[in-house]
ChimeraX commands (.cxc) that place a marker at each C-alpha (Angstrom):
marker #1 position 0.00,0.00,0.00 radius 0.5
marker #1 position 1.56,3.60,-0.87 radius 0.5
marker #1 position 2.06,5.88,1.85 radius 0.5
marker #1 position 1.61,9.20,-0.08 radius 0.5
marker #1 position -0.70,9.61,-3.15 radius 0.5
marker #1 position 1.15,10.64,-6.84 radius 0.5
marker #1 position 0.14,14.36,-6.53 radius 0.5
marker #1 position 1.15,14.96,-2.66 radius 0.5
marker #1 position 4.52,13.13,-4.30 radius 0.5
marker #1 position 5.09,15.92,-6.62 radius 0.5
marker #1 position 4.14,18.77,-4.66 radius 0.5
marker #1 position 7.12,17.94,-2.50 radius 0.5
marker #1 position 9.65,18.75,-5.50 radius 0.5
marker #1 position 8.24,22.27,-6.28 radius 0.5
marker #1 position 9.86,24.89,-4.52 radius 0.5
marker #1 position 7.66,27.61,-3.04 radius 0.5
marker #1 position 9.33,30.84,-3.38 radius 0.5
marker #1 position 6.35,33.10,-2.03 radius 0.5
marker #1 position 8.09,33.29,1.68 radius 0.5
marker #1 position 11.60,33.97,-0.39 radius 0.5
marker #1 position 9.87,37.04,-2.13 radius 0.5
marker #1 position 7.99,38.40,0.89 radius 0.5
marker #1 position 11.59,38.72,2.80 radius 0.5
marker #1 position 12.94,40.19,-0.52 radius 0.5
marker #1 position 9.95,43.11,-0.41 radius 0.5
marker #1 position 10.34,43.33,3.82 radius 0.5
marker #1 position 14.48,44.05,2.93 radius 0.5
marker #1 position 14.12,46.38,0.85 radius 0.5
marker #1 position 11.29,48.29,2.30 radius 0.5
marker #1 position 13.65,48.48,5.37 radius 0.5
marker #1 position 16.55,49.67,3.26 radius 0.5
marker #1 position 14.73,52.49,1.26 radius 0.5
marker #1 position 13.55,53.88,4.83 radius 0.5
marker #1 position 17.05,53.89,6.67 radius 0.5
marker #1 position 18.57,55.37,3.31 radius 0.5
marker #1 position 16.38,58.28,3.51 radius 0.5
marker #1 position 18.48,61.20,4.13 radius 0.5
marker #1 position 17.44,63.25,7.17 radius 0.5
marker #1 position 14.75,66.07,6.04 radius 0.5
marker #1 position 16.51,69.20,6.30 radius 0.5
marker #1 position 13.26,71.35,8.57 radius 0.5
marker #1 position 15.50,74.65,9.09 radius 0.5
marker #1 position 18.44,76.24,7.27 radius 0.5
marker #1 position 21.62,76.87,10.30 radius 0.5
marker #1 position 24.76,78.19,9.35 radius 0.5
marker #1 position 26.87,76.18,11.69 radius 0.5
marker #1 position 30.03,77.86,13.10 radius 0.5
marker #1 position 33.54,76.50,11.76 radius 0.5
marker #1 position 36.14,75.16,13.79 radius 0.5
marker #1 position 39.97,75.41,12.77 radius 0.5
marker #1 position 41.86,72.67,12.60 radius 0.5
marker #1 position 44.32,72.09,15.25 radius 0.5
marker #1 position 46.87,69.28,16.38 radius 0.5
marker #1 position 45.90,67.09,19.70 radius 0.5
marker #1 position 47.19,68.88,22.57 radius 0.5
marker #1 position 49.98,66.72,24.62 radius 0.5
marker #1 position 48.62,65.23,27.31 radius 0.5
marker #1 position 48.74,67.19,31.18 radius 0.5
marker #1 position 52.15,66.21,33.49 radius 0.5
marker #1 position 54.26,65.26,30.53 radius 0.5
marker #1 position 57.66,65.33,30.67 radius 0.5
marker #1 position 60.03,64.78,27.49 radius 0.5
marker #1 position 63.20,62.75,27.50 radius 0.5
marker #1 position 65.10,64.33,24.18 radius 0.5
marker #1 position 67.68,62.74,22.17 radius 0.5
marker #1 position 70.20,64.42,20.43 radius 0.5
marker #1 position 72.35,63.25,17.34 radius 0.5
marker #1 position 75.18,63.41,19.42 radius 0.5
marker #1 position 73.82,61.56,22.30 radius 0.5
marker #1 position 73.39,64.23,24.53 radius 0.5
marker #1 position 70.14,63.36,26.99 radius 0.5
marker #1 position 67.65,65.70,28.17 radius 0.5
marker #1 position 64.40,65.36,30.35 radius 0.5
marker #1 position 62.50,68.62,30.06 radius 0.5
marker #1 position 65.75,70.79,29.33 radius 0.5
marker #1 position 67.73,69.49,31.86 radius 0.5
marker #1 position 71.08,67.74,31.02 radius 0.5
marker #1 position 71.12,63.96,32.16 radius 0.5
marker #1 position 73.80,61.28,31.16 radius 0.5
marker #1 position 71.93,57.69,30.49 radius 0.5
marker #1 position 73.05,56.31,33.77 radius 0.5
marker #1 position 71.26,58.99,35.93 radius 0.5
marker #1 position 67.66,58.90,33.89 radius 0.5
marker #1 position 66.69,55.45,35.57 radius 0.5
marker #1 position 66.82,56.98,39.04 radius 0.5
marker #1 position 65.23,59.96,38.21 radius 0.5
marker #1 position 62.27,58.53,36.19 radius 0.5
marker #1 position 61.77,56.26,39.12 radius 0.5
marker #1 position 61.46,59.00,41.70 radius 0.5
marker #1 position 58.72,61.28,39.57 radius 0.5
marker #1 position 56.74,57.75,39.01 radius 0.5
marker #1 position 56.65,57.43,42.47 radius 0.5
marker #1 position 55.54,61.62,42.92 radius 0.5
marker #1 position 53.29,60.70,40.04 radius 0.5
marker #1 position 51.77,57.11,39.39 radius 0.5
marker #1 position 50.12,58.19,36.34 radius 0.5
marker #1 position 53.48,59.87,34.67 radius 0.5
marker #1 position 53.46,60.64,30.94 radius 0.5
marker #1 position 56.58,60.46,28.95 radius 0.5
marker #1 position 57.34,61.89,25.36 radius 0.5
marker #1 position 60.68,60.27,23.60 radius 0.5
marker #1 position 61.57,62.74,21.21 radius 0.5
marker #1 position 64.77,61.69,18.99 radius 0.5
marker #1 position 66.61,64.03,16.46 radius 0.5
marker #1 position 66.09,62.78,13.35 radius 0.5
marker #1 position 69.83,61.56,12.67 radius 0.5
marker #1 position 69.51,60.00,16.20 radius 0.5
marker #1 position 70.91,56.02,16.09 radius 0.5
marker #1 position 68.20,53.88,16.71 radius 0.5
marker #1 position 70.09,51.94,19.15 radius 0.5
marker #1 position 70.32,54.64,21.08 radius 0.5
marker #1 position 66.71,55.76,21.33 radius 0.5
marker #1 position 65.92,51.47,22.41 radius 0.5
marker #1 position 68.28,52.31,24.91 radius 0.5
marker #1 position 65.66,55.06,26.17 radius 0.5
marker #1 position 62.76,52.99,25.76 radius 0.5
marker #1 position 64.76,50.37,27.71 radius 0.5
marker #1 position 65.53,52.95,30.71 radius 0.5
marker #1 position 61.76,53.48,30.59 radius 0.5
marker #1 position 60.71,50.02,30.75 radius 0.5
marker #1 position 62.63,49.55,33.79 radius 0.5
marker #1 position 60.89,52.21,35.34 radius 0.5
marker #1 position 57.94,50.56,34.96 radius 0.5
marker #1 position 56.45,53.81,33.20 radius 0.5
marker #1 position 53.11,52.73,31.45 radius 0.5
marker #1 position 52.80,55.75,29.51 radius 0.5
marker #1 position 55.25,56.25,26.83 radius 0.5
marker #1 position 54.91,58.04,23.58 radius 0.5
marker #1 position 57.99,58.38,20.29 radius 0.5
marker #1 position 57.46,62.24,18.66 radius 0.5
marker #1 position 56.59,62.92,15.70 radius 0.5
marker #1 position 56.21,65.96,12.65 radius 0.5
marker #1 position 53.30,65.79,10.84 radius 0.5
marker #1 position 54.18,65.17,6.99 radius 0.5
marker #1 position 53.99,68.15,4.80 radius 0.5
marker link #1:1,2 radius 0.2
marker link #1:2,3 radius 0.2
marker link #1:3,4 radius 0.2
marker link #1:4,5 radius 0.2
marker link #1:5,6 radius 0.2
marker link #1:6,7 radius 0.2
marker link #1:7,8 radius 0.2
marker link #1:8,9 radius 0.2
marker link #1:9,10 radius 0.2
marker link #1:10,11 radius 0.2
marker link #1:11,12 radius 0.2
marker link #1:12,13 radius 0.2
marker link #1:13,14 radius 0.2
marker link #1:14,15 radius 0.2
marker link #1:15,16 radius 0.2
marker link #1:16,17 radius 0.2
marker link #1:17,18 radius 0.2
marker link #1:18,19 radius 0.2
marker link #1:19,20 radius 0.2
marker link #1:20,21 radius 0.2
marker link #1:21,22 radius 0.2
marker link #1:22,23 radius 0.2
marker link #1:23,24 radius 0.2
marker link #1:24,25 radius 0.2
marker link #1:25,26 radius 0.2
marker link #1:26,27 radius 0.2
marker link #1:27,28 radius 0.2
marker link #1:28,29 radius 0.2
marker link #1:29,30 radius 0.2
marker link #1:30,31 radius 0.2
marker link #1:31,32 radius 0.2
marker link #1:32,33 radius 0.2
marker link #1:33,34 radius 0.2
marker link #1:34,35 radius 0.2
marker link #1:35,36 radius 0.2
marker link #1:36,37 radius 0.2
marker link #1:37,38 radius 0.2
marker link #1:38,39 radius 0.2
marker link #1:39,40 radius 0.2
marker link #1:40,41 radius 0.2
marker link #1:41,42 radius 0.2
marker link #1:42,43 radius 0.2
marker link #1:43,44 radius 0.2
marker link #1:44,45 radius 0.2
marker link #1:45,46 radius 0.2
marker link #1:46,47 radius 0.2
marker link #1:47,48 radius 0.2
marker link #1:48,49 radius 0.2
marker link #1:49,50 radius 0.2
marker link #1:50,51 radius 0.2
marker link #1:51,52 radius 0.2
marker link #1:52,53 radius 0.2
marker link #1:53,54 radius 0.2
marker link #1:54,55 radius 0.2
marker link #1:55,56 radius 0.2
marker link #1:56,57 radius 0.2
marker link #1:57,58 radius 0.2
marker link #1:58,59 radius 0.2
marker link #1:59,60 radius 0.2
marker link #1:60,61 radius 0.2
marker link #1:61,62 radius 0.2
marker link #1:62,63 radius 0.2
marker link #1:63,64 radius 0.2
marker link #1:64,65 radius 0.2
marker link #1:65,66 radius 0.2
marker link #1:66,67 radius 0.2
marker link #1:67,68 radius 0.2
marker link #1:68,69 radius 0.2
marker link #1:69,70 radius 0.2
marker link #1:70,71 radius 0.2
marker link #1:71,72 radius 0.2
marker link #1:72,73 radius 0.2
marker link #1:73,74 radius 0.2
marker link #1:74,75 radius 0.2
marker link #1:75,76 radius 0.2
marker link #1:76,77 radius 0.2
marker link #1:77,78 radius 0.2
marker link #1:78,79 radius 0.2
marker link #1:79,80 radius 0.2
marker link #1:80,81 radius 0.2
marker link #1:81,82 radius 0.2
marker link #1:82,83 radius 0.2
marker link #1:83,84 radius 0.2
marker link #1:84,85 radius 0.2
marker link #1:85,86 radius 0.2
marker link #1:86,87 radius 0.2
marker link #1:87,88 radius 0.2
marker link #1:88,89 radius 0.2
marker link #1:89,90 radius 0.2
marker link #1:90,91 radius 0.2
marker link #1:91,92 radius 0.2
marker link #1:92,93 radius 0.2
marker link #1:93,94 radius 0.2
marker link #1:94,95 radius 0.2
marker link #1:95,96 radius 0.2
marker link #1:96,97 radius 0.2
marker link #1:97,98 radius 0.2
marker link #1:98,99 radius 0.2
marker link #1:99,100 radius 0.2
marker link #1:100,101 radius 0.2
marker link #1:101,102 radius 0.2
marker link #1:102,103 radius 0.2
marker link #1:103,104 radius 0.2
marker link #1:104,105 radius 0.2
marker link #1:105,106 radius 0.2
marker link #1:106,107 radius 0.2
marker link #1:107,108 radius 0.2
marker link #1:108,109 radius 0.2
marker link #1:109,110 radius 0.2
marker link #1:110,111 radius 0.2
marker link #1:111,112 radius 0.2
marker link #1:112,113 radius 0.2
marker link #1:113,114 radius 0.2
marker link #1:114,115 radius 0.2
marker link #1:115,116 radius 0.2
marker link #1:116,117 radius 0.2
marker link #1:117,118 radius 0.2
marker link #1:118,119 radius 0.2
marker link #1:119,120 radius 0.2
marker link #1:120,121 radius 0.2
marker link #1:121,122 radius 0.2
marker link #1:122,123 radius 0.2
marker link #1:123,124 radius 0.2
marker link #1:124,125 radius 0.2
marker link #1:125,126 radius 0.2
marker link #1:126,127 radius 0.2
marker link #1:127,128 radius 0.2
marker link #1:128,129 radius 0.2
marker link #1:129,130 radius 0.2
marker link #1:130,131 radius 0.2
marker link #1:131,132 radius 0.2
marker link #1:132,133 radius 0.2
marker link #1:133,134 radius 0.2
marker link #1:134,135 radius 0.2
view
């Protein structure tokens, strides 16, 4: 005896696509309404703003490496040896201390890991390389 009749049998092998294109029209109705541009209700003239660079952040203090290998942290003359005790001692005046590398140009690179190596051991969290913006 046959479980299914011949036309239930065939019914089974047509694909309905009337759920397929109901999704299709409920898409796109959804994408034409959050594609609208917002309607424009009043004309502003909105104030301009110039353009400026991101100020350094407060309590910074700059370690700056010359191409001769002179050492200075905010202006004051250091030799390599004497920057691990004195980074130490304004992390411990300031837990969250900032510090900018900046590095002339011509500076060796070894010399500038040596730096970021002093800082490191200071366990500053908080360091930052300088750079120029490119013209």
């Amino acid at each position: 005896m046959k479980k299914c009749s011949k036309s239930a049998h065939e019914s089974l092998t047509e694909l309905n696509i009337t759920p397929l294109l109901d999704l299709a029209f409920v898409l796109l109705v959804i994408f034409i309404i959050t594609t609208i541009p917002p309607v424009k209700d009043m004309d502003l003239t909105l104030p301009t703003a110039a353009k400026h660079q991101k100020d350094p952040p407060r309590k910074a203090f700059y370690i700056s490496l010359q191409a001769d290998g002179q050492l200075f942290l905010n202006q004051e003359s250091l030799k390599m040896n004497d920057l691990l005790g004195r980074l130490i001692s304004l992390r411990t005046d300031d837990p969250d201390l900032n510090v900018i590398v900046r590095g002339d140009a011509k500076t060796k690179y070894r010399q500038i890991r040596a730096v970021l190596d002093v800082c490191q051991q200071a366990n500053l969290a908080k360091v930052d390389l300088a750079t120029e913006i490119a013209k």
